[in-house]
PDB file of N, CA, C, O and CB in Angstrom:
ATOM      1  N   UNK A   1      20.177   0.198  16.761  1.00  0.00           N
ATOM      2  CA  UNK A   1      19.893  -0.140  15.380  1.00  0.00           C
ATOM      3  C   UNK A   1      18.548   0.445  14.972  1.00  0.00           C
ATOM      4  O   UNK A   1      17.659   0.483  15.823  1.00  0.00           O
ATOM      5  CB  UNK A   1      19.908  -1.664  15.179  1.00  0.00           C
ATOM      6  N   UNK A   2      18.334   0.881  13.810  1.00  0.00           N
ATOM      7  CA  UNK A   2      17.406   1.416  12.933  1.00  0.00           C
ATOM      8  C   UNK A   2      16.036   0.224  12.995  1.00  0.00           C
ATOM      9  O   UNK A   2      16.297  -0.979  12.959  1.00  0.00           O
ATOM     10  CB  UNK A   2      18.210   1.630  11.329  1.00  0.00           C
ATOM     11  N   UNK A   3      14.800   0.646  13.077  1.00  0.00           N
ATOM     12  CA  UNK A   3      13.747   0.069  13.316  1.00  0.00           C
ATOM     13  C   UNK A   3      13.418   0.051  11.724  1.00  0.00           C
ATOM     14  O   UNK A   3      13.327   1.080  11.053  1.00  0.00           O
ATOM     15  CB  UNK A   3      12.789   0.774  14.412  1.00  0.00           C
ATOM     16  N   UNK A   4      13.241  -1.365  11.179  1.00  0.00           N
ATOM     17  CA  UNK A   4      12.866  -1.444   9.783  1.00  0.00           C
ATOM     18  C   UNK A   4      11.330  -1.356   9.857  1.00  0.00           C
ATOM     19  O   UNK A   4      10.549  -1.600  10.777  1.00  0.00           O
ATOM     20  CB  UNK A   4      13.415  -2.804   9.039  1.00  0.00           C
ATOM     21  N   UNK A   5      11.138  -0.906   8.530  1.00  0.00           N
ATOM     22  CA  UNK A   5       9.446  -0.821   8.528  1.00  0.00           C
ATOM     23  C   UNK A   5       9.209  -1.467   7.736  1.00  0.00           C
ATOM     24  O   UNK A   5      10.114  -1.918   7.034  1.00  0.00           O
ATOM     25  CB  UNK A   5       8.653   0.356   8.308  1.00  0.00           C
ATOM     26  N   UNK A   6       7.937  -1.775   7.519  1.00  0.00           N
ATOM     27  CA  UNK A   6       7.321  -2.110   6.808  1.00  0.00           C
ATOM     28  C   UNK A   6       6.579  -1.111   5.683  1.00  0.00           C
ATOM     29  O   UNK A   6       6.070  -0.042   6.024  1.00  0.00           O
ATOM     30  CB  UNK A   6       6.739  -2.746   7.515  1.00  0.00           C
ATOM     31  N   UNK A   7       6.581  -1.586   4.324  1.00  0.00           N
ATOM     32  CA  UNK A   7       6.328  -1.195   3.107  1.00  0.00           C
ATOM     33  C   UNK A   7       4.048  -1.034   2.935  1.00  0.00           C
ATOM     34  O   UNK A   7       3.169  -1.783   2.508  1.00  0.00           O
ATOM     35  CB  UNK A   7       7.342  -2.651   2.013  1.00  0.00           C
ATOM     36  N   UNK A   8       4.064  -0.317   3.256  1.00  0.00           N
ATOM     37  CA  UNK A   8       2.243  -0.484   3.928  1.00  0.00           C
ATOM     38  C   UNK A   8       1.983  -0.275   2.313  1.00  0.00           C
ATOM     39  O   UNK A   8       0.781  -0.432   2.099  1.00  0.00           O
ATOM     40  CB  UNK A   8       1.274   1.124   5.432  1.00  0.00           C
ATOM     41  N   UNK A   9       2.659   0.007   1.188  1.00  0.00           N
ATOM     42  CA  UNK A   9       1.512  -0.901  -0.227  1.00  0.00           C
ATOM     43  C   UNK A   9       2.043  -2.507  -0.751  1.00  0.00           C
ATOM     44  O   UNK A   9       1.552  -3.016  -1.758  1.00  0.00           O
ATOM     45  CB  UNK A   9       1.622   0.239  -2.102  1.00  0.00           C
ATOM     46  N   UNK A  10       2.749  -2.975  -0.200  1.00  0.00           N
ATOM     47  CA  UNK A  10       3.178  -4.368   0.029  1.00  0.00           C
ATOM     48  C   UNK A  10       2.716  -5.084   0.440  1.00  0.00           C
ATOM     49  O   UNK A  10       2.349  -6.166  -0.018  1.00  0.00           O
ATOM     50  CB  UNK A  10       3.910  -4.608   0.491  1.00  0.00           C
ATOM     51  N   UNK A  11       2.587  -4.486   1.772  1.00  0.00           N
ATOM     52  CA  UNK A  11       1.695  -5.320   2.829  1.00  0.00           C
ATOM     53  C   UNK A  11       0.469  -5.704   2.674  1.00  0.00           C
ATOM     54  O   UNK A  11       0.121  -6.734   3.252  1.00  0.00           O
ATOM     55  CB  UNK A  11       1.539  -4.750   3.908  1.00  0.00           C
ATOM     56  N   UNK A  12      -0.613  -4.872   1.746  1.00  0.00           N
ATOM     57  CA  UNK A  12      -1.627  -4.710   0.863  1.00  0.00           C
ATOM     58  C   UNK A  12      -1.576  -5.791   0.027  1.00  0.00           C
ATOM     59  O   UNK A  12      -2.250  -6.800   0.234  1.00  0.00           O
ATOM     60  CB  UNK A  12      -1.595  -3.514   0.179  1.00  0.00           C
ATOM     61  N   UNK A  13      -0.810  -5.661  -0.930  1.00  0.00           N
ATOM     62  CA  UNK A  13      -0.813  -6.457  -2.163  1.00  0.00           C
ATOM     63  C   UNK A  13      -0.428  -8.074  -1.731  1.00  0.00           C
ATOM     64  O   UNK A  13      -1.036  -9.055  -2.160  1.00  0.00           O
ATOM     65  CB  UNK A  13       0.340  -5.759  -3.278  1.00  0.00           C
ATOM     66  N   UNK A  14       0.906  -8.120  -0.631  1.00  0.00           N
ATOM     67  CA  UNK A  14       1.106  -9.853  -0.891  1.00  0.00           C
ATOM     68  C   UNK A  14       0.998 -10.737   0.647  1.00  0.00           C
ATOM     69  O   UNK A  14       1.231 -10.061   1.649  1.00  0.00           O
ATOM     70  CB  UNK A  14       2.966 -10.198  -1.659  1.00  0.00           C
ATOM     71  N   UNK A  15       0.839 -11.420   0.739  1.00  0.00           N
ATOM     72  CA  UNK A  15       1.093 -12.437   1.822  1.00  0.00           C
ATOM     73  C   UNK A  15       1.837 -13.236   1.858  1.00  0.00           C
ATOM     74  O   UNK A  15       2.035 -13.773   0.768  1.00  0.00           O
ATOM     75  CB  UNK A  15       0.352 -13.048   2.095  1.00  0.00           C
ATOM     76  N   UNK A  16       2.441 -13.633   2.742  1.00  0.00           N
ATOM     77  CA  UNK A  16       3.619 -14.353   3.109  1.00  0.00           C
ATOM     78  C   UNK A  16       3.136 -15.864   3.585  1.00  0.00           C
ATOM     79  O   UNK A  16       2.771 -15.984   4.755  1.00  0.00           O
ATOM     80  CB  UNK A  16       4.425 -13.516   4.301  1.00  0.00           C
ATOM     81  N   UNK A  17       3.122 -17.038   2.703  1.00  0.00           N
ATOM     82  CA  UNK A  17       2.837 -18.109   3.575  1.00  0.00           C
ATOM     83  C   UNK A  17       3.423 -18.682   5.023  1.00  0.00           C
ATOM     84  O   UNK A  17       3.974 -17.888   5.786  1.00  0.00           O
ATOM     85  CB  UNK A  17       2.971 -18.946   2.826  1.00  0.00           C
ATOM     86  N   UNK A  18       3.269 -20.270   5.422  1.00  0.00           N
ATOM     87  CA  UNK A  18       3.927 -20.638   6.015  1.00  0.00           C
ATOM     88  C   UNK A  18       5.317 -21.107   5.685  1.00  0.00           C
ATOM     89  O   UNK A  18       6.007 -21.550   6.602  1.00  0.00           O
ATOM     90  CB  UNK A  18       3.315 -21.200   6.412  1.00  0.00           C
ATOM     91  N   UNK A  19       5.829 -21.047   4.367  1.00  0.00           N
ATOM     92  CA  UNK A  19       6.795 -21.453   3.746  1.00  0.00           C
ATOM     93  C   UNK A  19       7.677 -20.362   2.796  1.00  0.00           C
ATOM     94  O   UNK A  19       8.467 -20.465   1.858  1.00  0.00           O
ATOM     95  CB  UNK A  19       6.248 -22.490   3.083  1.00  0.00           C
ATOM     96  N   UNK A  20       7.229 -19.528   3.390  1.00  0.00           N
ATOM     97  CA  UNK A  20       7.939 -18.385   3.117  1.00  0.00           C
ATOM     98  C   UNK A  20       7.944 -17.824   1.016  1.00  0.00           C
ATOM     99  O   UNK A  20       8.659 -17.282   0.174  1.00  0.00           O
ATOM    100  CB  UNK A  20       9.650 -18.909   3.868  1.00  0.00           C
ATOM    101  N   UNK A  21       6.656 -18.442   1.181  1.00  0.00           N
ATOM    102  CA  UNK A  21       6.346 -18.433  -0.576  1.00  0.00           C
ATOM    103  C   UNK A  21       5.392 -16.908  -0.307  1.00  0.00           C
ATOM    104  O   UNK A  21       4.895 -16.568   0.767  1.00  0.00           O
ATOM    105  CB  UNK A  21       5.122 -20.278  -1.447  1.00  0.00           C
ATOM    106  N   UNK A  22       5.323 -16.116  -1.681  1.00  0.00           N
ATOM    107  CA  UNK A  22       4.683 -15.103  -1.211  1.00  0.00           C
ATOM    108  C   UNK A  22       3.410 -14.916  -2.273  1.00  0.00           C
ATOM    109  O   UNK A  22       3.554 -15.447  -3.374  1.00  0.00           O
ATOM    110  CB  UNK A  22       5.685 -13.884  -1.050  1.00  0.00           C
ATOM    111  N   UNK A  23       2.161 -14.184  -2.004  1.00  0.00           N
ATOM    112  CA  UNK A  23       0.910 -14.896  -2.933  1.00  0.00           C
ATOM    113  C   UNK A  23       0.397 -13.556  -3.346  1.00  0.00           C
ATOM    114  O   UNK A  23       0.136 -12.562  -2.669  1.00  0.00           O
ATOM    115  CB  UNK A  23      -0.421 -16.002  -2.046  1.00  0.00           C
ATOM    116  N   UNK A  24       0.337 -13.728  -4.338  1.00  0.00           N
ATOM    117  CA  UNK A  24      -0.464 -12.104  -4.776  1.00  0.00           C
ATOM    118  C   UNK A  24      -1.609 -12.865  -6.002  1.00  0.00           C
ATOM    119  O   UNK A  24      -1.722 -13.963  -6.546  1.00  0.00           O
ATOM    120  CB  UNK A  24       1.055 -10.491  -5.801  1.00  0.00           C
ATOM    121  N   UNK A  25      -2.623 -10.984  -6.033  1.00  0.00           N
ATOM    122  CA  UNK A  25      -3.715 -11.616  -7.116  1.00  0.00           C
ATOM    123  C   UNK A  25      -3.507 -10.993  -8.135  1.00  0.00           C
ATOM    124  O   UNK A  25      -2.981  -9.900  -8.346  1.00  0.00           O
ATOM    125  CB  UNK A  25      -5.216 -11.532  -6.860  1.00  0.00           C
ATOM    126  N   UNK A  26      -4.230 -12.226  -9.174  1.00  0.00           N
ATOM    127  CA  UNK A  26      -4.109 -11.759 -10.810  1.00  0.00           C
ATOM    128  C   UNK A  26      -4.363 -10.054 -11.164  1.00  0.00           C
ATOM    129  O   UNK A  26      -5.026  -9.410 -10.350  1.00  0.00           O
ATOM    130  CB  UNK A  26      -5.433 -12.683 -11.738  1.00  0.00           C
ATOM    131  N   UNK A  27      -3.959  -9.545 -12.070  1.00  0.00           N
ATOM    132  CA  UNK A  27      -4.020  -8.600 -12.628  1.00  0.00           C
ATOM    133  C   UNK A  27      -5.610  -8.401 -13.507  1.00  0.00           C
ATOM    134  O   UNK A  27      -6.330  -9.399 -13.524  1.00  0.00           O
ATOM    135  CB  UNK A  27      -2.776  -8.657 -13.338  1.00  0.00           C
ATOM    136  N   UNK A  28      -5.969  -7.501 -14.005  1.00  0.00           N
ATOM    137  CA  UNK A  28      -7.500  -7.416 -15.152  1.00  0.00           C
ATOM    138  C   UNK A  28      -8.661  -7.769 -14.547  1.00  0.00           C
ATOM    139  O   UNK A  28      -9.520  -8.247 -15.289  1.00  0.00           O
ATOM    140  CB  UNK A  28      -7.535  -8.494 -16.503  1.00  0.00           C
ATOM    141  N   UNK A  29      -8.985  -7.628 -13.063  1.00  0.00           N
ATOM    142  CA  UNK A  29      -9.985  -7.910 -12.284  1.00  0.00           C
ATOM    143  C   UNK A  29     -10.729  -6.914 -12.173  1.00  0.00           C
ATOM    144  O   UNK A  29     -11.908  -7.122 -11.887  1.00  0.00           O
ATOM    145  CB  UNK A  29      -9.680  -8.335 -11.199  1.00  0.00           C
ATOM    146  N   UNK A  30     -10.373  -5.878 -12.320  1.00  0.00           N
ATOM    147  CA  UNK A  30     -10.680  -4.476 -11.139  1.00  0.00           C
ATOM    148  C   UNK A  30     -12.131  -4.167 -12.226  1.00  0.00           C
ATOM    149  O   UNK A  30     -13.192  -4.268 -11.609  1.00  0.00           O
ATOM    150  CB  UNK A  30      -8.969  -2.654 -11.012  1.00  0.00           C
ATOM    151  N   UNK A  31     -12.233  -3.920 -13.272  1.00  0.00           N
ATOM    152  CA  UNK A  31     -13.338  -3.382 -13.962  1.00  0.00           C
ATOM    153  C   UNK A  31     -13.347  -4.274 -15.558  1.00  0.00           C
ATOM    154  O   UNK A  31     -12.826  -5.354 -15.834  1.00  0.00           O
ATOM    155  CB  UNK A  31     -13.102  -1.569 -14.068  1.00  0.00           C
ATOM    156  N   UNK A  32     -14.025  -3.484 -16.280  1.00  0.00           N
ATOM    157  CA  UNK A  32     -14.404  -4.136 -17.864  1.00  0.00           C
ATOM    158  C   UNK A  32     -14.507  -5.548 -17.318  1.00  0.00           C
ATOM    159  O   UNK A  32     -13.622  -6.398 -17.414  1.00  0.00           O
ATOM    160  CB  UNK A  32     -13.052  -3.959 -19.331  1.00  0.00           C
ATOM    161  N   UNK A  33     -15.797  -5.716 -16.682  1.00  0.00           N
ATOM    162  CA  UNK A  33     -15.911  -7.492 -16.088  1.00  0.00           C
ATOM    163  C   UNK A  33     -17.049  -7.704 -16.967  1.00  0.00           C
ATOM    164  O   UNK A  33     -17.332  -8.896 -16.847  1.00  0.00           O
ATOM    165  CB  UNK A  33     -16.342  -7.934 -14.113  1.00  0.00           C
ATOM    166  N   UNK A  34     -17.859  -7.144 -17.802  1.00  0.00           N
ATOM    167  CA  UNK A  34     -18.874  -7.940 -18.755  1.00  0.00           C
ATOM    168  C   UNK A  34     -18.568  -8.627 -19.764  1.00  0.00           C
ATOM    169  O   UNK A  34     -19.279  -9.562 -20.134  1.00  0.00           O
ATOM    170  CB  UNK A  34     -19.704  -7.254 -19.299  1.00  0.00           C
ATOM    171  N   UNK A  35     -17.238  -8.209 -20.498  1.00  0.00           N
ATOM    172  CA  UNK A  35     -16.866  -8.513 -21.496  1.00  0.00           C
ATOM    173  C   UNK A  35     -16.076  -9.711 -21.796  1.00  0.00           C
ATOM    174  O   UNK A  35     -15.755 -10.209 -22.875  1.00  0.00           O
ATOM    175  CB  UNK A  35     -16.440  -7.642 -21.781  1.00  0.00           C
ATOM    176  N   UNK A  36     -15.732 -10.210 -20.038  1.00  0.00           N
ATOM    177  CA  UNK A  36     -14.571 -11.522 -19.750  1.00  0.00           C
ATOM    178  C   UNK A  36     -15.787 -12.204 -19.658  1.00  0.00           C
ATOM    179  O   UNK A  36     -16.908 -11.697 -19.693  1.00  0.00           O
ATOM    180  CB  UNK A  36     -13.300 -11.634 -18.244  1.00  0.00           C
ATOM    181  N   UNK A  37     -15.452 -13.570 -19.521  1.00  0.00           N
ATOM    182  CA  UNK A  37     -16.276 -14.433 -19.734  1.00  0.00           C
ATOM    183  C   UNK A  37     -16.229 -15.511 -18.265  1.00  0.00           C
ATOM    184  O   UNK A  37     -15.106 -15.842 -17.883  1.00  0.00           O
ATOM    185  CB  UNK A  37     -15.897 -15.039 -21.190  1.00  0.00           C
ATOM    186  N   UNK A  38     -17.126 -15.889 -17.693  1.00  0.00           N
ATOM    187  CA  UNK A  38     -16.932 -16.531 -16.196  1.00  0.00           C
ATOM    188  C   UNK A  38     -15.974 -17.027 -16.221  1.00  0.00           C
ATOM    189  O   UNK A  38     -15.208 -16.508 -15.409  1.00  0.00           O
ATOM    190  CB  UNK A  38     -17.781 -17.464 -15.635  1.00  0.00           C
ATOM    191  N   UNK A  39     -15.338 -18.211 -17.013  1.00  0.00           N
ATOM    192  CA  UNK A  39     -14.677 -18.420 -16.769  1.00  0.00           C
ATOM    193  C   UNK A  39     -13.016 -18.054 -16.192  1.00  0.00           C
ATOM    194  O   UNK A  39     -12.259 -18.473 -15.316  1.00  0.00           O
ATOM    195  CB  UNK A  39     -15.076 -18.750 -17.285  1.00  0.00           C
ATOM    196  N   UNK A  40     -13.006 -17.025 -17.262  1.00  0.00           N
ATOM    197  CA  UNK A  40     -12.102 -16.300 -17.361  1.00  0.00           C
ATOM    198  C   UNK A  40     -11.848 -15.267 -15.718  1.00  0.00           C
ATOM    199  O   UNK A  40     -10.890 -14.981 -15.000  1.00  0.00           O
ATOM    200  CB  UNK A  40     -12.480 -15.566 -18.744  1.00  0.00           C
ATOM    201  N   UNK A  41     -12.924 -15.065 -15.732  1.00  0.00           N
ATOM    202  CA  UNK A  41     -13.163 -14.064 -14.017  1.00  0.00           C
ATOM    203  C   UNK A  41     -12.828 -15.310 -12.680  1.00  0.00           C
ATOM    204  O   UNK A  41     -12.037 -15.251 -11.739  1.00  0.00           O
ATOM    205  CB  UNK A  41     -15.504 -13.344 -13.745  1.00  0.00           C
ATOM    206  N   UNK A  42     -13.862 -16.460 -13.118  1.00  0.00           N
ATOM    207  CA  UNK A  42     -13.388 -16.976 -12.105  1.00  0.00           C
ATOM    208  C   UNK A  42     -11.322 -17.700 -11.456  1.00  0.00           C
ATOM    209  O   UNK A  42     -10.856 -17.807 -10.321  1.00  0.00           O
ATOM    210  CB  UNK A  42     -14.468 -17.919 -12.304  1.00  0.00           C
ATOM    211  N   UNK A  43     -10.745 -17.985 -12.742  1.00  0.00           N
ATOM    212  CA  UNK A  43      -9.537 -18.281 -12.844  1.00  0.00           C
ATOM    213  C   UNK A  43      -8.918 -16.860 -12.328  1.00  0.00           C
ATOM    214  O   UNK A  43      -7.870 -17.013 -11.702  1.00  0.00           O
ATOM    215  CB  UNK A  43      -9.181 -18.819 -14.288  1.00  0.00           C
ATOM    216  N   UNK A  44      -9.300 -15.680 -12.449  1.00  0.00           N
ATOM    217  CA  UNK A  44      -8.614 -14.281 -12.050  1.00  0.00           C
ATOM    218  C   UNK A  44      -8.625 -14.156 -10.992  1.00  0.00           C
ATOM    219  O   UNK A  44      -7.655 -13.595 -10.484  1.00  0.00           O
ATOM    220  CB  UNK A  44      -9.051 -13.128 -12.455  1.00  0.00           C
ATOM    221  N   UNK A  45      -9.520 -14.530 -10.303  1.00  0.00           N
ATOM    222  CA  UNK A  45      -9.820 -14.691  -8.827  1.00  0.00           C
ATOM    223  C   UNK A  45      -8.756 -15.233  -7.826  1.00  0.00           C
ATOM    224  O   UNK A  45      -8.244 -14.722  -6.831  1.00  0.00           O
ATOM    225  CB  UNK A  45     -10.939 -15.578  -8.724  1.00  0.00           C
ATOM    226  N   UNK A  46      -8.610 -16.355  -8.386  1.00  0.00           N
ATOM    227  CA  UNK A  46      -7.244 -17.393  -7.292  1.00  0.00           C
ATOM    228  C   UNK A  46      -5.922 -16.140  -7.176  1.00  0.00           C
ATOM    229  O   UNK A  46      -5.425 -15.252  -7.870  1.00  0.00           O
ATOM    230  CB  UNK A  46      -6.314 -19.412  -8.530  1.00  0.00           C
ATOM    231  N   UNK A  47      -5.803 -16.620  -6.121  1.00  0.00           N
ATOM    232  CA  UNK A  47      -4.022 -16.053  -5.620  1.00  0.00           C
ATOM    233  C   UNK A  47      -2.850 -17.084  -6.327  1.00  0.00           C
ATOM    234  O   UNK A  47      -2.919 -18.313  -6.314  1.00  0.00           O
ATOM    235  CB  UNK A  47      -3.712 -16.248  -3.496  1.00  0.00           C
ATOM    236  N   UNK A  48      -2.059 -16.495  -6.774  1.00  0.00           N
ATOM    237  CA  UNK A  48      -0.767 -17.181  -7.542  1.00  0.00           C
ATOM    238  C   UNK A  48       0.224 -16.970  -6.485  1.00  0.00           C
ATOM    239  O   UNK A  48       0.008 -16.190  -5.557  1.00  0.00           O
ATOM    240  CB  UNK A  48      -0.241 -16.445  -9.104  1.00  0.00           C
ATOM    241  N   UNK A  49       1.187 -17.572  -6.589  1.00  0.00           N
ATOM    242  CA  UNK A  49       2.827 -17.458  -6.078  1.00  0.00           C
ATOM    243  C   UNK A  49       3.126 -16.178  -7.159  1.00  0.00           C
ATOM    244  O   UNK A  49       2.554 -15.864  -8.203  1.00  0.00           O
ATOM    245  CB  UNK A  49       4.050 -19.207  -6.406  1.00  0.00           C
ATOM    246  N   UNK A  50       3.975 -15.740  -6.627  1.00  0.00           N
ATOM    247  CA  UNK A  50       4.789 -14.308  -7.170  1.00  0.00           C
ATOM    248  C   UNK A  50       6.063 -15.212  -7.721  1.00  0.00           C
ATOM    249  O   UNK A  50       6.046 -16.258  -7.072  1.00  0.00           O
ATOM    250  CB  UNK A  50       5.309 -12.864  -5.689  1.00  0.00           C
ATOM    251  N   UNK A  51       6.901 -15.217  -8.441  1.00  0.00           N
ATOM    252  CA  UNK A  51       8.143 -15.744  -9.514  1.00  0.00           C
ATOM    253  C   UNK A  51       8.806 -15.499  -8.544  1.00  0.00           C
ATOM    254  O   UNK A  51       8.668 -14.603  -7.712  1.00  0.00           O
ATOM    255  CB  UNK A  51       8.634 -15.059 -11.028  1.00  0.00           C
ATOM    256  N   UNK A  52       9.819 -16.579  -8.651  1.00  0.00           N
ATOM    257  CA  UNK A  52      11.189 -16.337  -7.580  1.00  0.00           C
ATOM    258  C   UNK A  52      11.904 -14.758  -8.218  1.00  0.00           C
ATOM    259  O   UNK A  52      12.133 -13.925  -7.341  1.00  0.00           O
ATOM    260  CB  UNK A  52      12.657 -18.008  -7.786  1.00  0.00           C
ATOM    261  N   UNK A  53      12.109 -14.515  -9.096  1.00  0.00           N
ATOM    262  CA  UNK A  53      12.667 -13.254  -9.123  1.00  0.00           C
ATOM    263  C   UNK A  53      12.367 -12.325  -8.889  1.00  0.00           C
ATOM    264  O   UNK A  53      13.125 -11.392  -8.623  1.00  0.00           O
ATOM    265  CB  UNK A  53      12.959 -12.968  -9.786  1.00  0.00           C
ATOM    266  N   UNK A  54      10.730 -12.275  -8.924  1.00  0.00           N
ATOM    267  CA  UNK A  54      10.365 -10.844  -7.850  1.00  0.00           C
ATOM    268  C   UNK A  54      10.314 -11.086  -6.045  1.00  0.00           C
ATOM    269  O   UNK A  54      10.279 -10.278  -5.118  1.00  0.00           O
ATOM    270  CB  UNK A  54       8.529 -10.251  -8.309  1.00  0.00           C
ATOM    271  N   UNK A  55      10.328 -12.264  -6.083  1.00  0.00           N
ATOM    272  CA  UNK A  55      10.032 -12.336  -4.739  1.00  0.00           C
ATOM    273  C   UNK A  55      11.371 -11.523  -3.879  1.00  0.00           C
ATOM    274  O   UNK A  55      10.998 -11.027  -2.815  1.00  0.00           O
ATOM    275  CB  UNK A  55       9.814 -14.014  -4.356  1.00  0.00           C
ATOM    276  N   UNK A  56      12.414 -11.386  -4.106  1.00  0.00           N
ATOM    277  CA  UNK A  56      13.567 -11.233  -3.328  1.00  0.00           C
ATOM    278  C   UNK A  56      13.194  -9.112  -2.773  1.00  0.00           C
ATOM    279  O   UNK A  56      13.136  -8.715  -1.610  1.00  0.00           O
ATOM    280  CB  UNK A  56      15.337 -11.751  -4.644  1.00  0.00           C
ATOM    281  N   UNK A  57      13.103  -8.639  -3.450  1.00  0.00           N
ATOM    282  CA  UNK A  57      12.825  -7.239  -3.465  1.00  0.00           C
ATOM    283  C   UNK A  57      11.406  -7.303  -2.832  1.00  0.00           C
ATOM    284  O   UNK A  57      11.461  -6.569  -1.844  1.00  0.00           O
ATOM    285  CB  UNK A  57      12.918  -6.524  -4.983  1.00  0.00           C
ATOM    286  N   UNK A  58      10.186  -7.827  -2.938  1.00  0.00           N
ATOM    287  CA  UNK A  58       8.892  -7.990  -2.083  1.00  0.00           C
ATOM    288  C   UNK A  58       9.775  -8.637  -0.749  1.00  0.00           C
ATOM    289  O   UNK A  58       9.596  -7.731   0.065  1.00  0.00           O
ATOM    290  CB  UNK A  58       7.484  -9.179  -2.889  1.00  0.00           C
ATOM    291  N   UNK A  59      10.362  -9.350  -0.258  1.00  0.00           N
ATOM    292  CA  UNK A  59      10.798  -9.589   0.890  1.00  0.00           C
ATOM    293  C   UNK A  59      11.215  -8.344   1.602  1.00  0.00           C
ATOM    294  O   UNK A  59      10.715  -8.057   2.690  1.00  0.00           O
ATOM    295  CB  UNK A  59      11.752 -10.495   0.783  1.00  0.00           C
ATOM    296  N   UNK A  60      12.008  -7.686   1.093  1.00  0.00           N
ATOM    297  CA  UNK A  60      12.935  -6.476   1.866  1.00  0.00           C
ATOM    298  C   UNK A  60      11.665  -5.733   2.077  1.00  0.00           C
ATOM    299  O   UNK A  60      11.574  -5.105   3.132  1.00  0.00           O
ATOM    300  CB  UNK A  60      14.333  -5.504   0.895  1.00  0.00           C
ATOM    301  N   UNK A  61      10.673  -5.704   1.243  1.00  0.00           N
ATOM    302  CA  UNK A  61       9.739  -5.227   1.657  1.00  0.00           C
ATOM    303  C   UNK A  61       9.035  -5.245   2.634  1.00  0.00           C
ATOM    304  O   UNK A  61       8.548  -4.229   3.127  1.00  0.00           O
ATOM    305  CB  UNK A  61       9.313  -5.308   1.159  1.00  0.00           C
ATOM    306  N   UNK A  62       8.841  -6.619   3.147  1.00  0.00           N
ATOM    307  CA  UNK A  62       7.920  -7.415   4.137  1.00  0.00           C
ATOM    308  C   UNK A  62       9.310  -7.433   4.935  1.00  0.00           C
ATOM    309  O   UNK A  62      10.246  -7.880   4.272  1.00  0.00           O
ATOM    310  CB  UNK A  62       7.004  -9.087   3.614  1.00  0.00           C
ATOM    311  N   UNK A  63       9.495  -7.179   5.745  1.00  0.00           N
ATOM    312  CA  UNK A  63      10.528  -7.530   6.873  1.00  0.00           C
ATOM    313  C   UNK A  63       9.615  -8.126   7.641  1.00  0.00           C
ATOM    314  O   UNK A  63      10.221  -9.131   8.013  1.00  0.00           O
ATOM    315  CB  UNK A  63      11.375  -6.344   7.643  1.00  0.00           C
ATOM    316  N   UNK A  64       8.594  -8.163   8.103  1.00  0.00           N
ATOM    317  CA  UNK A  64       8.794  -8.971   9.689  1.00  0.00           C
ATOM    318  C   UNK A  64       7.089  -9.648   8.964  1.00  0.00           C
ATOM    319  O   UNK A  64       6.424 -10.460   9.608  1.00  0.00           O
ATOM    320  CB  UNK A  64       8.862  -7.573  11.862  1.00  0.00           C
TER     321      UNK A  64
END
């Protein structure tokens, strides 16, 4: 049988809990950070759950 790989910009972007929930970070972080307001930066910060509907295609991704 065929050795599945792993997706190495996947693997980057999400993590896989212990519960098989998968966690990625907010979007609008990367630059133009003077203009957001702390608050706003700090809430960007946290890791979210990914939506059950993307999660199924990020799995095939993450095999192991």
């Amino acid at each position: 049988m065929i050795k599945l790989k792993t997706r190495k910009a996947a693997s980057k972007r999400y993590k896989i809990t212990g519960n098989q929930n998968i966690l990625r970070r907010h979007a609008f972080k990367g630059h133009l950070l003077r203009k957001k307001s702390n608050n706003q930066k700090r809430k960007l910060s946290q890791t979210i759950l990914v939506s059950t509907n993307d999660s199924k295609p990020i799995k095939l991704m993450l095999p192991y």
